[in-house]
N, CA, C and O atoms as a MOPAC input file, in Angstrom:
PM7 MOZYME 1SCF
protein

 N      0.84700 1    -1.17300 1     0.00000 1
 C      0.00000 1     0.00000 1     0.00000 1
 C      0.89000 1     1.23200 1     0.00000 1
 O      1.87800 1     1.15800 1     0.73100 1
 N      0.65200 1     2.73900 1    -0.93100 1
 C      1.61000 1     3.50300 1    -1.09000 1
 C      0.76100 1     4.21300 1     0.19300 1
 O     -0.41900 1     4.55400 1     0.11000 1
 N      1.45000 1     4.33500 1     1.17000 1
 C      0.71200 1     5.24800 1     1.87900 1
 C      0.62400 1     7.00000 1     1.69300 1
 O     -0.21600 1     7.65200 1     2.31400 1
 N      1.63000 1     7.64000 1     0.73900 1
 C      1.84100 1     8.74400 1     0.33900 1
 C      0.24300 1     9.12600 1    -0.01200 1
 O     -0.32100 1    10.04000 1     0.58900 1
 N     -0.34100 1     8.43200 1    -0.91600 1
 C     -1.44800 1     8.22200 1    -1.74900 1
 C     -2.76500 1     7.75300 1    -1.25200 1
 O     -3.88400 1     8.13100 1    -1.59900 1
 N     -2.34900 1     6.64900 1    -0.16800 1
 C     -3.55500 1     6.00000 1     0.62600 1
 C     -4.47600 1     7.00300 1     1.45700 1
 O     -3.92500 1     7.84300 1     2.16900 1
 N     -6.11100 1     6.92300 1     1.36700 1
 C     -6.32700 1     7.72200 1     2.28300 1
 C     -6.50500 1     7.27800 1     3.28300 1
 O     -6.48300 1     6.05100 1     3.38300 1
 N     -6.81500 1     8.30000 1     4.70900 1
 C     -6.76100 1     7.83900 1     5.89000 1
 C     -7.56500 1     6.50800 1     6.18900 1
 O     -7.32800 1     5.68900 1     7.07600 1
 N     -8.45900 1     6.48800 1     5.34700 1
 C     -9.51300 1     5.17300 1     5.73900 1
 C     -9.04800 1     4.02800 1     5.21100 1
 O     -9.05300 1     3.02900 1     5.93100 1
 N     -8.62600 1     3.95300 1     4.04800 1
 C     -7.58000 1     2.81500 1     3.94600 1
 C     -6.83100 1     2.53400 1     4.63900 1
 O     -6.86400 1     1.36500 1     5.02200 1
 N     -5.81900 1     3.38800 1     5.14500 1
 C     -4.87900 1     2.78500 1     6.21200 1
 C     -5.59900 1     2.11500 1     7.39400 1
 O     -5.60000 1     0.91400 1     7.66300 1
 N     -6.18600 1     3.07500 1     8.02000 1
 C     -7.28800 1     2.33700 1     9.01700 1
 C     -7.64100 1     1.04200 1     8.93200 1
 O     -7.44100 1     0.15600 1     9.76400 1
 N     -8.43400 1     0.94300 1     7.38600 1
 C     -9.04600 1    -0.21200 1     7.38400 1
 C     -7.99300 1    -1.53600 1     6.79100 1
 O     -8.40000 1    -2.69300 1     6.69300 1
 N     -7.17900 1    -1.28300 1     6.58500 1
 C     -5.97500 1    -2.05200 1     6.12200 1
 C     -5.70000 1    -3.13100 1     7.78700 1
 O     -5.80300 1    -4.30300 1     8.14800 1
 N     -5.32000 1    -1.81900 1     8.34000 1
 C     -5.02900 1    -2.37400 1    10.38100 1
 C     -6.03000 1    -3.45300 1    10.72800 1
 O     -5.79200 1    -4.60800 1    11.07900 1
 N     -7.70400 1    -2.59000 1    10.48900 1
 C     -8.39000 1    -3.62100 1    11.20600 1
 C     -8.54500 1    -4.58800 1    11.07900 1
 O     -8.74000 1    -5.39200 1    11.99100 1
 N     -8.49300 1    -4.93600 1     9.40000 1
 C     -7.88500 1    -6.04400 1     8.27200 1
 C     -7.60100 1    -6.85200 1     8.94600 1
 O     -8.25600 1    -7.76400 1     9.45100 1
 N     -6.30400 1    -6.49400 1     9.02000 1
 C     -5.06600 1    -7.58100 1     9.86200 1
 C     -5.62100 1    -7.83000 1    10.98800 1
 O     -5.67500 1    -9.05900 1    11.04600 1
 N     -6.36800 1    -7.09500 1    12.55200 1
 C     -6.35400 1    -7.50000 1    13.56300 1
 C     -7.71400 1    -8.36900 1    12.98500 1
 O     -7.62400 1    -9.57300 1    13.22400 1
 N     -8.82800 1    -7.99500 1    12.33900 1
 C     -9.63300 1    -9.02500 1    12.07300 1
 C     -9.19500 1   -10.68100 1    11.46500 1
 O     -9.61000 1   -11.81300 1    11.71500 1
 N     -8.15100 1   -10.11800 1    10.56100 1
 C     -7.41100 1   -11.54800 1     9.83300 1
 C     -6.87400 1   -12.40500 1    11.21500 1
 O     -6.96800 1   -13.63000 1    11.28600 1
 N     -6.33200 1   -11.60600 1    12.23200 1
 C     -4.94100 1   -12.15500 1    12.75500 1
 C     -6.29000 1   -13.52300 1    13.68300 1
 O     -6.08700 1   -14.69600 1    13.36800 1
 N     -6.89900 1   -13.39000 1    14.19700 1
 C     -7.86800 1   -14.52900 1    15.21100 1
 C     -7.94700 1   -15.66100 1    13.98200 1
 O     -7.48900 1   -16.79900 1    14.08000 1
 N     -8.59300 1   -15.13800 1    12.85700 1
 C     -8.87100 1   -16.53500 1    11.97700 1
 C     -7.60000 1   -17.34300 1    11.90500 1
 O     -7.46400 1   -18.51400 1    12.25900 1
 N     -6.55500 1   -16.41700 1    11.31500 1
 C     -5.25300 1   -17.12000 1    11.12600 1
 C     -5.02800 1   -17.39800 1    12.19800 1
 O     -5.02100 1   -18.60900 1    11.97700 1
 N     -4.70800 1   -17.29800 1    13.82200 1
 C     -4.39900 1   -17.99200 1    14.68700 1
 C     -5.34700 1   -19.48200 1    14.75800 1
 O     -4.84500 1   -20.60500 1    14.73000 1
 N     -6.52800 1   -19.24400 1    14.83600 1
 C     -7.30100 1   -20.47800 1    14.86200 1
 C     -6.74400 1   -21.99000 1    13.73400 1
 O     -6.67200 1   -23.19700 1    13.96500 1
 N     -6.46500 1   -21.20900 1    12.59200 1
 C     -6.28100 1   -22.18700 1    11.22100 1
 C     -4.93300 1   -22.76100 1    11.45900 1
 O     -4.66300 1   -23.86800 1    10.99100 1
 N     -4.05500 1   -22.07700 1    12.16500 1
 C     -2.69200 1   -22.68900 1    12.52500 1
 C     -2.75200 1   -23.62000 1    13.86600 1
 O     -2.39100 1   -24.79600 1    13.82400 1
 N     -3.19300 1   -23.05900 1    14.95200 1
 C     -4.00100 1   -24.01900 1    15.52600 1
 C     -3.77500 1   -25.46400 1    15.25900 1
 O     -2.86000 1   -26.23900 1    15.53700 1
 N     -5.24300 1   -25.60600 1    14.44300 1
 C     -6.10000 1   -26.84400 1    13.94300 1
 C     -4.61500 1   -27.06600 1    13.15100 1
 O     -3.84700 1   -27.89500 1    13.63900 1
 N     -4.34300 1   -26.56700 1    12.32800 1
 C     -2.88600 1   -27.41100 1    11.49500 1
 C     -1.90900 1   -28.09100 1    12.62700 1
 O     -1.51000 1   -29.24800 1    12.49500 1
 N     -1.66500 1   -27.51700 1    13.41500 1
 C     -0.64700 1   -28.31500 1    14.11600 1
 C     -1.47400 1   -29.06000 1    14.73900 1
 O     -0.87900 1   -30.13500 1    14.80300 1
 N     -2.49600 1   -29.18500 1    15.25700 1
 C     -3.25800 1   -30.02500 1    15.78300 1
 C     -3.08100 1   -31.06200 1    14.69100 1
 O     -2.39700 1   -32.01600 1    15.06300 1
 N     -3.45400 1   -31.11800 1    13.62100 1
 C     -3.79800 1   -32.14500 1    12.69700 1
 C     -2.22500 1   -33.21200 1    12.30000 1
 O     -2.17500 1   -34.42900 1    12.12700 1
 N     -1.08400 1   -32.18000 1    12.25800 1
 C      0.25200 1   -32.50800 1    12.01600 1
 C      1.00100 1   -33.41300 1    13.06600 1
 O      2.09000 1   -33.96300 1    12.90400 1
 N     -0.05600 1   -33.46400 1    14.51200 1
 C      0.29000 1   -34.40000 1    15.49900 1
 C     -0.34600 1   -35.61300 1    15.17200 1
 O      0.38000 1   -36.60700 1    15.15500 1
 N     -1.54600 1   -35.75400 1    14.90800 1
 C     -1.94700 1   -36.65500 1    14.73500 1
 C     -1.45300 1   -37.37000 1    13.29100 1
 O     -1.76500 1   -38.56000 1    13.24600 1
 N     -0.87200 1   -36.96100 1    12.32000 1
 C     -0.37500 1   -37.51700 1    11.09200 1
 C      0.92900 1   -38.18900 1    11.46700 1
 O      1.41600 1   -39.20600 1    10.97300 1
 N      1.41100 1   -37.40400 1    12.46100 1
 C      2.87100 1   -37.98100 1    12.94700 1
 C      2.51800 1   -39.11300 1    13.67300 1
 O      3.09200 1   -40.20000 1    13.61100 1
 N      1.68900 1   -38.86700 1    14.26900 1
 C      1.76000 1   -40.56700 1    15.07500 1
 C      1.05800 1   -41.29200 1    14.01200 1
 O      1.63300 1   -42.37100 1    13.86600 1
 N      0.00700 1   -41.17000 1    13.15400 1
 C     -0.42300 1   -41.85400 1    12.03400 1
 C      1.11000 1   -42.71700 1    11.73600 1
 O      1.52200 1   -43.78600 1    12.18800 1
 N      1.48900 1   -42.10300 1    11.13900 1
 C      3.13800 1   -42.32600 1    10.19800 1
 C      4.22000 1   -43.12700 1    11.28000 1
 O      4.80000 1   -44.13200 1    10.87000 1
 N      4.42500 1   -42.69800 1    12.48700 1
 C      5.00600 1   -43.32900 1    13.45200 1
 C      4.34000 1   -44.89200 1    13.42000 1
 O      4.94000 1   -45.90300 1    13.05300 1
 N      2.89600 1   -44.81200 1    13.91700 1
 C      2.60200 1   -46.16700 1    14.50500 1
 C      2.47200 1   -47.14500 1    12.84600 1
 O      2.09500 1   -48.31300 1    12.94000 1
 N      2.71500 1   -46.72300 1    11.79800 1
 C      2.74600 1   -47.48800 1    10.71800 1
 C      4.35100 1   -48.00600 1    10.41900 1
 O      4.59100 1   -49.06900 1     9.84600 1
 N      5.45100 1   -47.02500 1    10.93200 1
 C      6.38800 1   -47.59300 1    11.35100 1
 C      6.58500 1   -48.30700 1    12.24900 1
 O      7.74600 1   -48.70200 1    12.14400 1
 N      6.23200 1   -48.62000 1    12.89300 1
 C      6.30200 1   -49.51000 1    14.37100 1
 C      5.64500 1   -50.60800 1    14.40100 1
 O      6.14900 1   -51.57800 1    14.96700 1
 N      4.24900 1   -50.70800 1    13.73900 1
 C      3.42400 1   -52.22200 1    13.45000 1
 C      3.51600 1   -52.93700 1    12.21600 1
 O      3.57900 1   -54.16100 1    12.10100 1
 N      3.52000 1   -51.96400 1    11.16900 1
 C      3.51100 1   -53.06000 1     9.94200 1
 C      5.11000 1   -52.85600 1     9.39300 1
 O      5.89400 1   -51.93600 1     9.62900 1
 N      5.28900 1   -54.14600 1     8.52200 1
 C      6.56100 1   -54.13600 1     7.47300 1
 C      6.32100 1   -53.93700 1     6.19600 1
 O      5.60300 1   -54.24300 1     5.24400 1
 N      7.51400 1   -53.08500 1     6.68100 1
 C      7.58100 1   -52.18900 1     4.76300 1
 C      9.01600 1   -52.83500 1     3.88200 1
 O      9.89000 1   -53.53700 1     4.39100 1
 N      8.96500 1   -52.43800 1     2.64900 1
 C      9.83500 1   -52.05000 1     2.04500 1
 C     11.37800 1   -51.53000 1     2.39000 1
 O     11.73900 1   -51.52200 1     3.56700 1
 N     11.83100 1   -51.31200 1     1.85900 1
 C     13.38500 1   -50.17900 1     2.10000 1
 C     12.65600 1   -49.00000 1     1.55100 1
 O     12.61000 1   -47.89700 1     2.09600 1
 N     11.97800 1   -49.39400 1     0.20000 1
 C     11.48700 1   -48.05500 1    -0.53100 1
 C     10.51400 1   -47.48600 1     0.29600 1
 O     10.69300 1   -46.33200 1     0.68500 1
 N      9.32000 1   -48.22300 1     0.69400 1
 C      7.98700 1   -47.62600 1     1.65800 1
 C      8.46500 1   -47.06400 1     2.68500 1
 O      7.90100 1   -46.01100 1     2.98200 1
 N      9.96500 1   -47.64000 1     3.85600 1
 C     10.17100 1   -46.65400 1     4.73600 1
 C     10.65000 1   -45.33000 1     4.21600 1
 O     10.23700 1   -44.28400 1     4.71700 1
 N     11.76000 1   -45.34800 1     2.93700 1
 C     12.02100 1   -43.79000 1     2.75300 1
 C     10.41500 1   -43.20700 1     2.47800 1
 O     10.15700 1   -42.31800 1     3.29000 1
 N      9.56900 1   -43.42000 1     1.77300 1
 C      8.43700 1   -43.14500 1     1.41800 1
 C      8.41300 1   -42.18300 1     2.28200 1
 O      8.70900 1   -40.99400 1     2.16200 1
 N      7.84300 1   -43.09700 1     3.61600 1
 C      7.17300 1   -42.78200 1     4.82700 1
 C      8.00600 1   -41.41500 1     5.73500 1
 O      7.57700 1   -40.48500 1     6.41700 1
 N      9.48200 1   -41.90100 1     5.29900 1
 C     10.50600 1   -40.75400 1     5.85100 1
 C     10.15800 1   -39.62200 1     5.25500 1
 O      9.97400 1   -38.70000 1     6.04900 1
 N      9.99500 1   -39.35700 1     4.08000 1
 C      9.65200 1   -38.13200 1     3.30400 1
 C      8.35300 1   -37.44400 1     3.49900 1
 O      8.22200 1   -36.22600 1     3.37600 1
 N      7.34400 1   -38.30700 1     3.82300 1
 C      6.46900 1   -38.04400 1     4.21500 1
 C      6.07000 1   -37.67500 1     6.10000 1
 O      5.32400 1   -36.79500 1     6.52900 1
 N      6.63000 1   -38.39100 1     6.65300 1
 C      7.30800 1   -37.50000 1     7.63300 1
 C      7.71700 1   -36.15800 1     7.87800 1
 O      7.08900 1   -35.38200 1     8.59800 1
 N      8.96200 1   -35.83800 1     7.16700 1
 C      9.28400 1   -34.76700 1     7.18300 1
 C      8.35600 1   -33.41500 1     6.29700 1
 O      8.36900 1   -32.24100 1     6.66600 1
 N      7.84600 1   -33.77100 1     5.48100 1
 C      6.82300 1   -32.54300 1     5.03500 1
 C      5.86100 1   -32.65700 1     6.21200 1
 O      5.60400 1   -31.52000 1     6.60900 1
 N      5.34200 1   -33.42600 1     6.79700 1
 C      4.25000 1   -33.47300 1     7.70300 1
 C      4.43700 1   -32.32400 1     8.72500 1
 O      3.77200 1   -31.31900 1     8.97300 1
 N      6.14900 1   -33.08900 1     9.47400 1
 C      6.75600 1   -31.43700 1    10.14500 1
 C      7.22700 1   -30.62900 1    10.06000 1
 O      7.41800 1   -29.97500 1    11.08500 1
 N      7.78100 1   -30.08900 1     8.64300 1
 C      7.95500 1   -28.89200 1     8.29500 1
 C      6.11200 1   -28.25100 1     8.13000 1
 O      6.13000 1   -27.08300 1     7.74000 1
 N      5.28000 1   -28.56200 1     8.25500 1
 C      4.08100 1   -27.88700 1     7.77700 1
 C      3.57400 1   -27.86600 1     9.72600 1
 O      2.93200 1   -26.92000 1    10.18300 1
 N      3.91800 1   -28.79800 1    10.40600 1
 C      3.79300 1   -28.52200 1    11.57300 1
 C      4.50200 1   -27.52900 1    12.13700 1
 O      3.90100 1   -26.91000 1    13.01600 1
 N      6.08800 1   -27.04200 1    11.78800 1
 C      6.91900 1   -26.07600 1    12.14600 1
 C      5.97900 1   -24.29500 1    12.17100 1
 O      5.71100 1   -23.38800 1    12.95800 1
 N      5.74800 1   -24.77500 1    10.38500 1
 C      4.97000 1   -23.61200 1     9.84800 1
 C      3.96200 1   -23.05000 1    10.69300 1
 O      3.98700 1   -21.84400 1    10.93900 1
 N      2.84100 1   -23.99700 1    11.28900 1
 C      1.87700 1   -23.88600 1    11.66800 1
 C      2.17900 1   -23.32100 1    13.25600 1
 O      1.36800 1   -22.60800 1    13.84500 1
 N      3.29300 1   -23.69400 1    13.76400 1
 C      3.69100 1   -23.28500 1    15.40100 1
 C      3.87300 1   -21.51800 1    15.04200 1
 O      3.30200 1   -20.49300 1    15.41400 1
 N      4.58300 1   -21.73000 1    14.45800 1
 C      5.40600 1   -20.28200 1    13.91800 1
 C      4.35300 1   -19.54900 1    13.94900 1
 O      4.16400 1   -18.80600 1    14.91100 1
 N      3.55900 1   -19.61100 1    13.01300 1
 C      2.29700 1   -18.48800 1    12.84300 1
 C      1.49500 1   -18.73100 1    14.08700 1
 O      1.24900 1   -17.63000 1    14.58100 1
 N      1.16100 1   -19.36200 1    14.55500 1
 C      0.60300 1   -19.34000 1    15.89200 1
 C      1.49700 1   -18.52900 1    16.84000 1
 O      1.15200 1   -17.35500 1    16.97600 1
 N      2.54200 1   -18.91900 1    17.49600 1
 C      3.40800 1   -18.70500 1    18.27100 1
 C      3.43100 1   -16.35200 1    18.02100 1
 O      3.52200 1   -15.39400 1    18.78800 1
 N      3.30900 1   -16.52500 1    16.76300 1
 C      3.91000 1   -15.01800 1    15.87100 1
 C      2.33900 1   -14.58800 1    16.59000 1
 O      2.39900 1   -14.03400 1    17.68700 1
 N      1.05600 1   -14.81900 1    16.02800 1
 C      0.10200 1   -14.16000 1    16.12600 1
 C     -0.43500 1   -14.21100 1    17.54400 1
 O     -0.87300 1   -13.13100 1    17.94000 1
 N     -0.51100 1   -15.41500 1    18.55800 1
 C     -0.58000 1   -15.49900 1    20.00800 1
 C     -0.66200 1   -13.47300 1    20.29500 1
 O     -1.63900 1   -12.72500 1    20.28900 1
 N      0.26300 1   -13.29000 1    20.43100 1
 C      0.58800 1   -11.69200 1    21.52800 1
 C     -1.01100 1   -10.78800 1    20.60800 1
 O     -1.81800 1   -10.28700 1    21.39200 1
 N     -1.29300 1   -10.67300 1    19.26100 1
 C     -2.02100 1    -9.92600 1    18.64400 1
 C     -3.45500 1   -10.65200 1    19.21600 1
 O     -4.43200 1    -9.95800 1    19.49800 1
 N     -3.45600 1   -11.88500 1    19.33000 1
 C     -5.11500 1   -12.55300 1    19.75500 1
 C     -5.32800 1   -12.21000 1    20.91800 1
 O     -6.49800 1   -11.93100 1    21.17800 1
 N     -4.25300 1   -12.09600 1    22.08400 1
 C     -4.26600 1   -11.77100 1    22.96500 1
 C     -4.92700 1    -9.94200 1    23.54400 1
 O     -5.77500 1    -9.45600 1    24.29100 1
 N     -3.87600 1    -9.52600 1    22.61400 1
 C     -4.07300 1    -7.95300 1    22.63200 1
 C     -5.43000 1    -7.74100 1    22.24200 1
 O     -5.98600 1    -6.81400 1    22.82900 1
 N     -6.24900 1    -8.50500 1    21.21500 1
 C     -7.76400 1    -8.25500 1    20.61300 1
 C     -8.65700 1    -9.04300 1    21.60700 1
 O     -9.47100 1    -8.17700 1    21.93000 1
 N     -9.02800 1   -10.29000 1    22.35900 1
 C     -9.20100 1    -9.99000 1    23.26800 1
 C     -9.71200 1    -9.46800 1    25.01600 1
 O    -10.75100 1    -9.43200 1    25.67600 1
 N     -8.53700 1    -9.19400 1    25.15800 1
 C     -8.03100 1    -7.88000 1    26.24200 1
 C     -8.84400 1    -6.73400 1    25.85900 1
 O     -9.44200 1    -6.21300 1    26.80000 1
 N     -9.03600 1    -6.14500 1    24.55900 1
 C     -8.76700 1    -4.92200 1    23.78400 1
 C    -10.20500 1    -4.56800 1    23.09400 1
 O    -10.31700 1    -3.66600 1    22.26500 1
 N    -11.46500 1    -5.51400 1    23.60300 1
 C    -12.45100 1    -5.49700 1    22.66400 1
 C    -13.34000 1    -4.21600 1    22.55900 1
 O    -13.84800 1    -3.87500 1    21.49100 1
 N    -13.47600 1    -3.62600 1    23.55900 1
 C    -13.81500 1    -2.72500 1    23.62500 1
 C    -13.15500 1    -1.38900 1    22.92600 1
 O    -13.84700 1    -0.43500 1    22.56900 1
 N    -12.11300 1    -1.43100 1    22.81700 1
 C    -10.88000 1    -0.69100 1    21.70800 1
 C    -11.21600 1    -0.68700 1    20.26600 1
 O    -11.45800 1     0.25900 1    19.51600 1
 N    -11.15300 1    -2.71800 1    19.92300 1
 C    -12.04600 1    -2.80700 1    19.15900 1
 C    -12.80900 1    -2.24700 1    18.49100 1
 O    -12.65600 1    -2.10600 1    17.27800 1
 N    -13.80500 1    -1.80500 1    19.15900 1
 C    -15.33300 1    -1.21800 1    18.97200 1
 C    -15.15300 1     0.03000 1    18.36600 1
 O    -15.75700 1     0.60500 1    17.46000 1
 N    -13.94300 1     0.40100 1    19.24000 1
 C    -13.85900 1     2.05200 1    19.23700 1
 C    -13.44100 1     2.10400 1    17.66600 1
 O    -14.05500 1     2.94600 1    17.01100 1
 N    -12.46400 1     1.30500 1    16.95900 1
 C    -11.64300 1     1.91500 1    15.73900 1
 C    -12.45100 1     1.01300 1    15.14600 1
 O    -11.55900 1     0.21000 1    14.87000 1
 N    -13.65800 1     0.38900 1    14.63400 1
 C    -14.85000 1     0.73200 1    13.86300 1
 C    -15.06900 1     1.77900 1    13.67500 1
 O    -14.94700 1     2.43600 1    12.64100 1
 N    -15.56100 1     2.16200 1    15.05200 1
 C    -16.48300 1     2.90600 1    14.85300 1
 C    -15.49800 1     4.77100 1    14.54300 1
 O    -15.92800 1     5.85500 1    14.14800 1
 N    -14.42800 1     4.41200 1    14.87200 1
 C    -13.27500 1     5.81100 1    13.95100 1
 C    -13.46800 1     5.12400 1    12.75300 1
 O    -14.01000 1     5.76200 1    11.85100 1
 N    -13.11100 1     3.83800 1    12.51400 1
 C    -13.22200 1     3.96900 1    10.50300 1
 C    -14.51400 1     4.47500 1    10.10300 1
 O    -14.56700 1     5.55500 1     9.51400 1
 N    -15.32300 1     3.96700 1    10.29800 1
 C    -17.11000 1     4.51900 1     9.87900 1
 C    -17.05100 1     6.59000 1    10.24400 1
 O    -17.61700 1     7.37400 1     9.48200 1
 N    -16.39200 1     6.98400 1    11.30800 1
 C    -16.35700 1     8.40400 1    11.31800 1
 C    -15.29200 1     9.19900 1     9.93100 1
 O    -15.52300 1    10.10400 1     9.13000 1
 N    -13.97400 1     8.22800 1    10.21200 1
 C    -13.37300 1     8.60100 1     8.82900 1
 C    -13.80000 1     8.32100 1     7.33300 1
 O    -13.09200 1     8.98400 1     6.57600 1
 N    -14.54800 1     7.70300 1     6.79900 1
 C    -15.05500 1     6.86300 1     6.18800 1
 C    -16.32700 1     8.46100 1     5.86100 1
 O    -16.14900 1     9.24800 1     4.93100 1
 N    -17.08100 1     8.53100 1     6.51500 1
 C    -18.02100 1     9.48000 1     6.69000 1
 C    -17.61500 1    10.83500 1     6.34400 1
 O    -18.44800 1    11.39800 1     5.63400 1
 N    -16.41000 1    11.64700 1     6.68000 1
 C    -15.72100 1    12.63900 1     6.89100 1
 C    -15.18900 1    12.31200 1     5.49500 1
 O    -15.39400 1    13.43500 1     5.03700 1
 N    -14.64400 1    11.61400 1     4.42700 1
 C    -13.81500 1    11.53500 1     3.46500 1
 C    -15.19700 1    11.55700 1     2.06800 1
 O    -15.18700 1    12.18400 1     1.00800 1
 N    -16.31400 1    10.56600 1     2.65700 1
 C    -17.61300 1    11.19200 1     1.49100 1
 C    -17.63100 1    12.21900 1     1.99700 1
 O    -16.60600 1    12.66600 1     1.48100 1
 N    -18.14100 1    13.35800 1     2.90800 1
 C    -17.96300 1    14.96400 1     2.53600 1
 C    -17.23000 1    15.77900 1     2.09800 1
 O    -17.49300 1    16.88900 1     1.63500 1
 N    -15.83800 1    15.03200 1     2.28000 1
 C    -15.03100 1    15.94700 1     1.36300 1
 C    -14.63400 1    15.88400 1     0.05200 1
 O    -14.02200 1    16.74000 1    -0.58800 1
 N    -15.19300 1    14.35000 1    -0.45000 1
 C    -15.42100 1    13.82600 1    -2.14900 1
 C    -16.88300 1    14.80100 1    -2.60500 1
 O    -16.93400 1    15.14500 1    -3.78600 1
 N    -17.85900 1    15.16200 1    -1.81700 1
 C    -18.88600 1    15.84700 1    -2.71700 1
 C    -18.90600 1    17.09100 1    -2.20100 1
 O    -19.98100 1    17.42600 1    -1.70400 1
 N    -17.70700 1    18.15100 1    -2.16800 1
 C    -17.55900 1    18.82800 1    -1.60800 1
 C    -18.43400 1    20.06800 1    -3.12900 1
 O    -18.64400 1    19.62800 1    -4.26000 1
 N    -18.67200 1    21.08900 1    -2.83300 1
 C    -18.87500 1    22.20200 1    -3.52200 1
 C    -19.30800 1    23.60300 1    -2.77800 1
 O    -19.80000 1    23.75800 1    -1.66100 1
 N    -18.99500 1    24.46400 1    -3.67000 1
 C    -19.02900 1    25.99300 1    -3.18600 1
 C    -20.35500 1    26.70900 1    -3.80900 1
 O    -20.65600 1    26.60200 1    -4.99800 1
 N    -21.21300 1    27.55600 1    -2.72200 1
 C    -22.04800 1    28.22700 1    -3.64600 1
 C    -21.33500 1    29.57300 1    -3.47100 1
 O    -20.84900 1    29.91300 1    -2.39200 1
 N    -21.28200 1    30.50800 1    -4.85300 1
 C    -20.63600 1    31.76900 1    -3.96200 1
 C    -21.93300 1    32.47000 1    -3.33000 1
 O    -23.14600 1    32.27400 1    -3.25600 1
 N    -21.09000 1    33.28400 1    -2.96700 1
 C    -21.99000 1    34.63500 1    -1.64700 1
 C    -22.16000 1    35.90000 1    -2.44400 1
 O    -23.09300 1    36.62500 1    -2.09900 1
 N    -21.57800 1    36.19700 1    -3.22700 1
 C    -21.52100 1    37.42500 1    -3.76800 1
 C    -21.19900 1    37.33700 1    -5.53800 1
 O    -21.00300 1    36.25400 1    -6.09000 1
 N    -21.19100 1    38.19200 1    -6.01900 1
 C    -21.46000 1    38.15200 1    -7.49000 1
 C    -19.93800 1    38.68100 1    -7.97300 1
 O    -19.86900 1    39.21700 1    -9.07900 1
 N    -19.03900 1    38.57800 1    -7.37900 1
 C    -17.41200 1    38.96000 1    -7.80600 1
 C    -16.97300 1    38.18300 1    -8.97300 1
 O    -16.03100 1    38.42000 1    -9.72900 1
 N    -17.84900 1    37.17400 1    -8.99100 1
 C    -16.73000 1    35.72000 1   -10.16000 1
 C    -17.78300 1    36.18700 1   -11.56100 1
 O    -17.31300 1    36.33000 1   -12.69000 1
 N    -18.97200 1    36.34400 1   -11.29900 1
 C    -19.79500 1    36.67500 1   -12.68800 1
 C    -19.56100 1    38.06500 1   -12.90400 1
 O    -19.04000 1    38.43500 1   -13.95700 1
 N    -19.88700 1    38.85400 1   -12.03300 1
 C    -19.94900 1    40.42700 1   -12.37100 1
 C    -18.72500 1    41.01300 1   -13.15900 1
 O    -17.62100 1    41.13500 1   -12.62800 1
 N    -18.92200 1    41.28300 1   -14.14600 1
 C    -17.65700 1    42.06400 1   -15.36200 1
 C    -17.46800 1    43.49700 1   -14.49600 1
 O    -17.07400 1    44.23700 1   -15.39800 1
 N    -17.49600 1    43.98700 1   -13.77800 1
 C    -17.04900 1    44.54300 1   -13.37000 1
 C    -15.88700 1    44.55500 1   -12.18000 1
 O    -14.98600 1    45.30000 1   -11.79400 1
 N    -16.29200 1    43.65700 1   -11.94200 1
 C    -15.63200 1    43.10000 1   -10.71200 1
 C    -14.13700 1    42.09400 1   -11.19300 1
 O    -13.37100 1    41.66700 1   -10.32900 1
 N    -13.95000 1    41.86900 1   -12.51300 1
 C    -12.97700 1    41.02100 1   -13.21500 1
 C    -12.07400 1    41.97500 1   -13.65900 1
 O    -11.12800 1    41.42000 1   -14.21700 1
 N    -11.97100 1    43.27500 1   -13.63900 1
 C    -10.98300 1    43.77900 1   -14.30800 1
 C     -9.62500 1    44.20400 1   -13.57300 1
 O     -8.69400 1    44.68200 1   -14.22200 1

């Protein structure tokens, strides 16, 4: 976003964006690592009871390791967004408040898009008044 250019309500609403985004995305990382435990022991206890291959264990090794690199992923963004879910919240009432500033800025930026002048006096038409 160029903010040079952005108006105030964009920026605004850009923020709330994110603090609105940041709960879903904590939740969805969540459930991923949730799910990435249970694939690991999936994959574990198939190593441990049945016999494979040489090829089916690398298989299973490879498959392993994407399982926890996507579990890594999923801590990370959790771990990252935690302090922001926290702060929202703590903060709900704050919340409320920078709605309800975007809807005032938001409001304030249509009056100054249909802005116009009536004149008061006859200086801009009157030929006399132009010379």
């Amino acid at each position: 976003m160029d903010t040079d250019e952005a108006k105030v309500s964009d920026r605004l609403a850009y923020f709330m964006d994110f603090l609105r985004g940041a709960e879903q995305q904590y939740n969805i990382a969540v459930q991923d690592a949730q799910q990435t435990y249970s694939e690991t022991s999936d994959i574990l206890h198939e190593v441990e009871l049945a016999d494979h291959t040489p090829e089916e264990y690398i298989a299973l090794c490879h498959t392993l390791r994407e399982v926890r690199q996507r579990r890594r992923r999923a801590k990370d963004m959790s771990s990252a967004l935690l302090p922001v879910v926290t702060w929202i919240n703590a903060n709900r009432k704050t919340m409320q408040g920078l709605e309800q500033l975007l809807g005032d800025v938001r409001k304030a930026e249509r009056t100054q898009e249909n802005r116009f002048y009536i004149p008061r006096t006859n200086i801009l038409t009157d030929e006399e008044g132009t010379s």
